[in-house]
C-alpha positions in Angstrom: 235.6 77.4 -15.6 234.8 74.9 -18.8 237.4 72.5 -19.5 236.1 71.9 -22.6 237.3 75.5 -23.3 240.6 75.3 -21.8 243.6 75.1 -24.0 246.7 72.6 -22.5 249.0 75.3 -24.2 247.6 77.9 -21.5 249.2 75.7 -18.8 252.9 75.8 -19.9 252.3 79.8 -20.4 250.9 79.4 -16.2 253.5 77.0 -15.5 256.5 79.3 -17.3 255.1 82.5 -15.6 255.3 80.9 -12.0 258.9 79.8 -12.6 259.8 83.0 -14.0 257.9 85.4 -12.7 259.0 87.3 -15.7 256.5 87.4 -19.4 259.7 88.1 -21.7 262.0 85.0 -19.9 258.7 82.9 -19.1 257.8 83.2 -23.5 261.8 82.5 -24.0 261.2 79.3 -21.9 258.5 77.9 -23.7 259.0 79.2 -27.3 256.0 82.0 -28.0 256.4 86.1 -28.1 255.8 88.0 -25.4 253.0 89.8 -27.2 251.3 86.2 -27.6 252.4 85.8 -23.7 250.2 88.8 -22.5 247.5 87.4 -24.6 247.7 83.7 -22.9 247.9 85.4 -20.0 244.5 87.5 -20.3 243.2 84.4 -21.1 244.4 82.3 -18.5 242.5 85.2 -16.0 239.2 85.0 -18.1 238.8 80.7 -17.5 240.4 81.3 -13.6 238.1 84.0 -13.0 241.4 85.5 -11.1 244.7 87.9 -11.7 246.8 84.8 -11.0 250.2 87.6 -11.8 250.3 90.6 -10.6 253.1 93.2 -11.8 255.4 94.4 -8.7 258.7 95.9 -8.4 260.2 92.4 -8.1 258.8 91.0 -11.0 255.4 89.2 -11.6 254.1 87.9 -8.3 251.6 85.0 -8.0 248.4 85.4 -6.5 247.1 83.1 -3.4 245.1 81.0 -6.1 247.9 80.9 -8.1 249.9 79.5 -5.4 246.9 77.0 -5.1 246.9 75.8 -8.7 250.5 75.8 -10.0 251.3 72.6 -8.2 248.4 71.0 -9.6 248.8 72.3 -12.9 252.5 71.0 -13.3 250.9 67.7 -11.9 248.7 68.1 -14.9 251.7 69.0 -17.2 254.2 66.3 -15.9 251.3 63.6 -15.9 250.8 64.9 -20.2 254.1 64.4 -20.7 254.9 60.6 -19.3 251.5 59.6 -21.3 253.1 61.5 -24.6 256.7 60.1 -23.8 257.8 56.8 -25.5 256.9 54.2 -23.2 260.5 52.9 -21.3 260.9 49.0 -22.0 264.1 47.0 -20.0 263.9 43.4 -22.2 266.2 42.2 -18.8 263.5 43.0 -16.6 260.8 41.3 -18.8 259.0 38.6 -17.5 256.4 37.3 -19.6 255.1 34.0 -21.6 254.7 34.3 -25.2 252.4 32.3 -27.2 253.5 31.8 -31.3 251.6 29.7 -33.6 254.5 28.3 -36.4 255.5 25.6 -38.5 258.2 23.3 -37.3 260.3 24.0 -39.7 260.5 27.5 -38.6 261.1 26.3 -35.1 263.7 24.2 -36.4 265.5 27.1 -38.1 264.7 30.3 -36.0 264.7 28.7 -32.4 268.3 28.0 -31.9 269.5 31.9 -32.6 266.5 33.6 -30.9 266.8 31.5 -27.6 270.4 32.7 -27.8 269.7 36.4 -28.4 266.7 35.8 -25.7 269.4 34.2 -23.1 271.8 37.6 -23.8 268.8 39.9 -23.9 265.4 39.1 -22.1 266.4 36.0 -20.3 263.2 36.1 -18.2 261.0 35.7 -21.2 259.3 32.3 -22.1 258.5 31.1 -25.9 255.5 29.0 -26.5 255.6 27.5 -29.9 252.1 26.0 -30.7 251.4 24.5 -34.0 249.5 26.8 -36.9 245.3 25.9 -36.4 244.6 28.3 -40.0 241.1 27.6 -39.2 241.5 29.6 -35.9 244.5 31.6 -36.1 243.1 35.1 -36.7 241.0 34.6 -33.8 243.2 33.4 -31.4 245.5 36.5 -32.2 242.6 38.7 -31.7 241.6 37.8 -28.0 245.4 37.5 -27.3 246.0 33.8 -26.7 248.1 34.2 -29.3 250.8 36.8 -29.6 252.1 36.1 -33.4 251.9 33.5 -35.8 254.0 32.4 -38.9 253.7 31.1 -42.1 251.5 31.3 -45.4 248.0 32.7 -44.9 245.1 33.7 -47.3 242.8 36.8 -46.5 244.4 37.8 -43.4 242.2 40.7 -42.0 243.0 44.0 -42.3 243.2 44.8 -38.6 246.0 42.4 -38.2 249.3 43.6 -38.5 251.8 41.5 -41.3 255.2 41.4 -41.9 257.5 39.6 -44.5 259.1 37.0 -42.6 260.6 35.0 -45.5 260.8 34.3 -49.2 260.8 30.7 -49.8 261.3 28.5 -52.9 261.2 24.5 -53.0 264.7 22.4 -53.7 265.5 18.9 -53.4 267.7 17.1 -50.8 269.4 14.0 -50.9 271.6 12.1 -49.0 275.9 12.2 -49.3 277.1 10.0 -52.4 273.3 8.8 -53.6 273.9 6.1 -56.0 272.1 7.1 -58.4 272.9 10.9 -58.0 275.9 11.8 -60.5 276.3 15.2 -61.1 273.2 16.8 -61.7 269.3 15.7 -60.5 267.4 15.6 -64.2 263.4 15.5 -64.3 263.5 12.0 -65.5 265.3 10.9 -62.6 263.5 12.9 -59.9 260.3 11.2 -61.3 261.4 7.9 -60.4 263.2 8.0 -57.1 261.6 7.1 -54.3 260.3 10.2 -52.7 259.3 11.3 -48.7 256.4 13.8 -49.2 255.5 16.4 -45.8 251.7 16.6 -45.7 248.9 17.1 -43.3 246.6 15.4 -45.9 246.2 11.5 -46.5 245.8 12.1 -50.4 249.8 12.1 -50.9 249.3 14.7 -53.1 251.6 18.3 -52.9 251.7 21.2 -54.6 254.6 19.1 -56.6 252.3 16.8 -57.8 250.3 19.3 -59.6 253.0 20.7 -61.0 254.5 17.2 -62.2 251.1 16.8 -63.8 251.2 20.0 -65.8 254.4 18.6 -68.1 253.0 14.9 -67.8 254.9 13.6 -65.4 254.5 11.8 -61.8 256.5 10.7 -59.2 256.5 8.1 -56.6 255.7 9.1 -53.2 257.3 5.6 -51.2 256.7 7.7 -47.4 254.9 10.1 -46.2 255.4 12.6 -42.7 253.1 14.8 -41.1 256.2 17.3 -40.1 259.2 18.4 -41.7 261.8 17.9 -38.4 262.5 14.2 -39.3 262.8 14.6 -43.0 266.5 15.2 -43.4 268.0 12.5 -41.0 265.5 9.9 -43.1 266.8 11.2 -46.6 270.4 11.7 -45.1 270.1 7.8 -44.2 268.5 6.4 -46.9 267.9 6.3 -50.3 264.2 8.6 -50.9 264.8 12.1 -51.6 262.7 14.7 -50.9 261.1 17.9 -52.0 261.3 20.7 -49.3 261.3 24.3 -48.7 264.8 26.1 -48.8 265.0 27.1 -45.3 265.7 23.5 -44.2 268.7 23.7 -46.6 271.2 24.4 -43.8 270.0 21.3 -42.0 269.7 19.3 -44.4 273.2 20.1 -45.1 274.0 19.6 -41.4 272.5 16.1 -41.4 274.7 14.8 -44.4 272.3 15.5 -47.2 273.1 17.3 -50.6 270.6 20.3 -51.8 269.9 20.1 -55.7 267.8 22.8 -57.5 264.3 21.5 -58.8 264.5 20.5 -62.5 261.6 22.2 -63.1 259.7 25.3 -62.3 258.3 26.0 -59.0 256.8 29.5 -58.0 258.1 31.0 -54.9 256.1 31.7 -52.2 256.0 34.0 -48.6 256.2 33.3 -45.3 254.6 35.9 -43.0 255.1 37.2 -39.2 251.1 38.5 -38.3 250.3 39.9 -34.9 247.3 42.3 -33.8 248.4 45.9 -33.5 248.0 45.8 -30.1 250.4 43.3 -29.1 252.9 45.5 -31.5 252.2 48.5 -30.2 253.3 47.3 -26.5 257.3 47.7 -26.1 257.2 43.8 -25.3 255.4 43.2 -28.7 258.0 45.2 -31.4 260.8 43.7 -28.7 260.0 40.1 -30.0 258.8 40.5 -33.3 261.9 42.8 -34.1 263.7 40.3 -32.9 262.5 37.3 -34.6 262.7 39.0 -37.4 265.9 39.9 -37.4 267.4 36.6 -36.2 265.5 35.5 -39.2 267.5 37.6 -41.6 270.7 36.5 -40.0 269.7 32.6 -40.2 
């Protein structure tokens, strides 16, 4: 016998025969015409080299190397079916430590309602939130030390798996009653208020600035931070304002700050969720980024 010649579909027809002992009920079981069952059958004889049925008055009776191969061969078929079969995930079960490169911000925002869901759902699985290295992100989620990462990349390869994780647009916050703050935040007045710029750079220059430059204007950067977390307590307690992305709105808000819309425009921008398509493809994988995601959308 070649296996290279043997068709699986021949070892439901052997399977269905021994469990019927009967071509018409055995082609009922598994879905093909008895004509096509004969046939399967003649062919199942040619790569055994053997009868396997034999036709009796009690119906079709297995041979001695029948009896010899059926257990094997529903082995076979059971083993084809569990690797075919959506793999069975239990998030309660899971325990596992899960590395995810991401802004501050987003941990700021996202943590609170995914530990929650985490604490209802998969309490036995640990978050590691590690800051975003852009230089050696891809990498790191290639050779698994990293599981997913989020934010705003450029040429993200191909082989990587990305997902829309947010659409974000830049607004201004500033603290309860400011002073100089009546009813509206004009361009004028945003220019000279004392501002708190978030940058990893020591050029205290933003994406802002080049915007200001474009209609000949500049602002004045008094302080500058190297994460957004402390940002809206500072405004909320003093008079700088400050330029941010709209997803620390709610905290902002929170911390006793008020959010004004830019008086100027801005382009949007998007935030994205990027894992490899292996760490997807394992239950654990779409488990947490599914669920990130969607306690995203809910935040």
């Amino acid at each position: 016998m070649n296996i290279n010649t043997l068709d699986l579909n021949l070892l439901k027809v052997f399977d269905a025969l021994y469990l019927e002992r009967n071509v018409s009920r055995a082609g009922e079981r598994i879905g093909i015409a008895q004509s096509s069952m004969s046939n399967a059958l003649n062919r199942l004889r040619d790569q055994f080299d053997d009868p396997l049925f034999q036709r009796t008055p009690k119906g079709m009776e297995p041979t001695a190397r029948a009896e010899e191969l059926a257990p094997q061969v529903q082995l076979v078929l059971m083993n084809v079916s569990q690797m075919l079969a959506p793999q069975q995930f239990d998030p309660a079960q899971a325990d596992e430590r899960i590395s995810i490169a991401a802004p501050d911000l987003v941990v700021m925002t996202l943590a609170p309602e995914l530990m929650q869901q985490l604490a209802r759902q998969a309490p036995g699985i640990q978050l590691n939130f590690v800051p975003v290295e852009k230089q050696q992100v891809f990498n790191r989620l290639d050779d698994g030390s990293l599981k997913l990462a989020i934010g705003t990349f450029a040429n993200v390869p191909a082989h990587l798996r990305r997902k829309s994780f947010s659409q974000e647009q830049f607004v201004c916050i500033a603290r309860n009653h400011h002073k100089d703050i009546k009813q509206r935040l004009t361009l004028n007045l945003y220019c000279r208020l004392p501002h708190i710029l978030m940058t990893l750079n020591a050029d205290q220059v933003g994406v802002i600035d080049a915007e200001l430059k474009k209609l000949g204007k500049q602002r004045h950067i008094a302080m500058t931070c190297a994460q957004f977390s402390p940002i809206a307590e500072i405004v909320a307690n003093s008079n700088l304002i400050a330029t941010v992305p709209n997803s620390l709105a709610s905290v902002a808000e929170r911390a006793g700050c008020c959010v004004y819309p830019l008086p100027f425009e801005v382009e949007r921008w998007e935030m994205e969720l990027i894992s490899s398509q292996k760490f997807y493809s394992d239950p654990l994988g779409k488990f947490i980024a599914d669920l990130i995601l969607q306690c995203q959308k809910n935040a």
